[in-house]
C-alpha positions as CSV (number, residue, x, y, z in Angstrom):
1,X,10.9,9.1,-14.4
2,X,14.2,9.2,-12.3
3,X,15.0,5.5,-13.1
4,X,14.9,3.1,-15.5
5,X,15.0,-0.7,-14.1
6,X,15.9,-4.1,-16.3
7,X,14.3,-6.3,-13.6
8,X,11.9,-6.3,-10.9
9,X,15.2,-7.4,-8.8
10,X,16.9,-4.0,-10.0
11,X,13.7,-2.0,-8.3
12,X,13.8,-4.3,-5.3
13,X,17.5,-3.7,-4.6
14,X,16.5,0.2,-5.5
15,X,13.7,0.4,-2.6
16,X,16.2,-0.9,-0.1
17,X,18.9,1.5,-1.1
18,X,16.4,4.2,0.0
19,X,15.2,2.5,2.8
20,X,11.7,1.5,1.7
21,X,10.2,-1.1,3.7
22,X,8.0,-4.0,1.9
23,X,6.6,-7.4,3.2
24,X,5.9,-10.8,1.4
25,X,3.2,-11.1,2.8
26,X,0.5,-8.8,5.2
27,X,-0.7,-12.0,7.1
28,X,-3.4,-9.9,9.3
29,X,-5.4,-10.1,5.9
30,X,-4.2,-13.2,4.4
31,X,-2.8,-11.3,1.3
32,X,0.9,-13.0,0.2
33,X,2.3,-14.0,-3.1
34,X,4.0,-10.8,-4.0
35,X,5.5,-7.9,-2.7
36,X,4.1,-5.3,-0.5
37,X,3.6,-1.8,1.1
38,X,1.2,-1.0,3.3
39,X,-0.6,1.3,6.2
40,X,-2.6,0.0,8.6
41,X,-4.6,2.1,11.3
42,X,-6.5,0.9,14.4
43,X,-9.5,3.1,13.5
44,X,-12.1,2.5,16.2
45,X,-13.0,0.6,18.7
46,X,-13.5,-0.4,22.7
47,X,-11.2,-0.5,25.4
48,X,-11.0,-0.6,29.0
49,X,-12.8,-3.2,29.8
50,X,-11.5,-5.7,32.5
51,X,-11.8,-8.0,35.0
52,X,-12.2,-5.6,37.9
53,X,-15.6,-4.5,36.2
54,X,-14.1,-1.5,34.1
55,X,-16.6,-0.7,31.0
56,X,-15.1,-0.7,27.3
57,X,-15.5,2.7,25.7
58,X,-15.8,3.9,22.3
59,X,-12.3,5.7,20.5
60,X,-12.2,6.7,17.6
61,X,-8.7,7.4,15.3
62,X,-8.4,8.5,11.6
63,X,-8.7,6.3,8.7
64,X,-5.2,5.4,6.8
65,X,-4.0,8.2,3.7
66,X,-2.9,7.9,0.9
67,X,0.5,9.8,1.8
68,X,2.8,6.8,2.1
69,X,2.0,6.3,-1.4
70,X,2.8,9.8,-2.8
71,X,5.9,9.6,-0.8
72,X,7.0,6.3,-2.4
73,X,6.2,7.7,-5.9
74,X,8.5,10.8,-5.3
75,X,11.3,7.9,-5.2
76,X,10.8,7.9,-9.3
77,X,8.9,11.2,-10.1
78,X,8.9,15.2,-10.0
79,X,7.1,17.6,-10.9
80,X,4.0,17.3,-13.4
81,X,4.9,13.6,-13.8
82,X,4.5,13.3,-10.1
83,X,0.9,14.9,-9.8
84,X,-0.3,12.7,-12.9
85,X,0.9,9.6,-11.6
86,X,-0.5,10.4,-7.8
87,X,-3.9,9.7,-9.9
88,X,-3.0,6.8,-11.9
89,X,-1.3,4.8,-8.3
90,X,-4.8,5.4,-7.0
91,X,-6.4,2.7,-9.4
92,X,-4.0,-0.1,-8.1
93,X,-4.1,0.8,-4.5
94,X,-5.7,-1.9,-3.0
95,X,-8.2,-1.9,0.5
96,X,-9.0,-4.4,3.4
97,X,-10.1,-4.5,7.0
98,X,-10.0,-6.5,9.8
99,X,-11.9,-6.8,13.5
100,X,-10.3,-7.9,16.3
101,X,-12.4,-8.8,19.6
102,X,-10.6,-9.2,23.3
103,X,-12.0,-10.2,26.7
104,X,-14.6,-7.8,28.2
105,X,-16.2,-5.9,25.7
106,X,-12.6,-5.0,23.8
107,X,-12.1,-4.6,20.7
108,X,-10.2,-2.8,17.4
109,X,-11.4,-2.2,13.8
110,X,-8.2,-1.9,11.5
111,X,-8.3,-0.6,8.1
112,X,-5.8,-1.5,5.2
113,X,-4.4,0.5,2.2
114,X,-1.8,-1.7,0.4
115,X,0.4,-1.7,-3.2
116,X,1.1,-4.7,-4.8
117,X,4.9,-3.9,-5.5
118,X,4.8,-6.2,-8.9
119,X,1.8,-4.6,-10.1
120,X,3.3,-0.9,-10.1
121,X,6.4,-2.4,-11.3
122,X,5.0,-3.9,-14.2
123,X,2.5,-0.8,-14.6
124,X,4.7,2.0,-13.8
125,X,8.4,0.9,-13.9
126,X,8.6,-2.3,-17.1
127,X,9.9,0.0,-19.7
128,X,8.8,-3.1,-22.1
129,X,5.3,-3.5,-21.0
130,X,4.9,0.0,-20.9
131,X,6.0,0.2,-24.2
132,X,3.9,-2.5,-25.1
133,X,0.8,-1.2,-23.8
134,X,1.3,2.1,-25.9
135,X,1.5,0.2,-29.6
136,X,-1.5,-1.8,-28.3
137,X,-3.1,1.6,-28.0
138,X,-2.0,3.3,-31.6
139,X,-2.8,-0.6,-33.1
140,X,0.9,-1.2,-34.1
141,X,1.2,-4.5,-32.1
């Protein structure tokens, strides 16, 4: 790990050093009371539709990666470490998806992938709950 953080303010004030962008809330989903980074994609849907009697057609786009995540964990890790812990973010990568219908047939289908900035803190970044966690393991807390 390239950093070792007292506080959750500490990692805060680290992310915007390196210009990492995070949100208090995503209110598109209704998801708030922590910290956040997120992706979201318009992944299908109509458009065209109007007034003047144009028909909505189908589009298509990709679903959101996961490769804003592995860039944000190559702020703290290299190497082996990196690969291993590309696996373990997975678990606490969270998903979501909303609809949004228009006027004459319109309409977009977004898709969410979002990290809970607290949770990988506490998970990845705590040095004392990380510590904890490992004499929980071996029994010696």
């Amino acid at each position: 790990m390239k950093n070792n953080f007292k506080t959750y303010n500490e990692f805060l004030e680290y992310l915007n050093q390196n210009g990492v962008f995070y949100y208090d809330c995503i209110s598109d989903i209704n998801i708030s009371g922590s910290d956040y980074i997120y992706i979201e994609e318009n992944v299908y849907g109509y458009s065209g539709g109007n007034c003047w009697g144009g028909e909505a057609t189908h589009y298509e786009n990709s679903s959101p990666t996961y490769d804003v995540f592995y860039q944000f964990l190559e702020l703290f890790y290299t190497g082996d470490e990196l690969e291993l812990k590309k696996e373990d973010i997975l678990t606490i990568i969270r998903s979501d998806c909303r609809d949004n219908y228009e006027y004459y047939g319109n309409s977009s289908h977004y898709e969410y992938l979002y990290l809970d900035l607290k949770e990988f803190y506490e998970k990845f970044m705590d040095i004392k709950i990380i510590r904890k966690n490992k004499l929980n393991k071996i029994g010696l807390e």
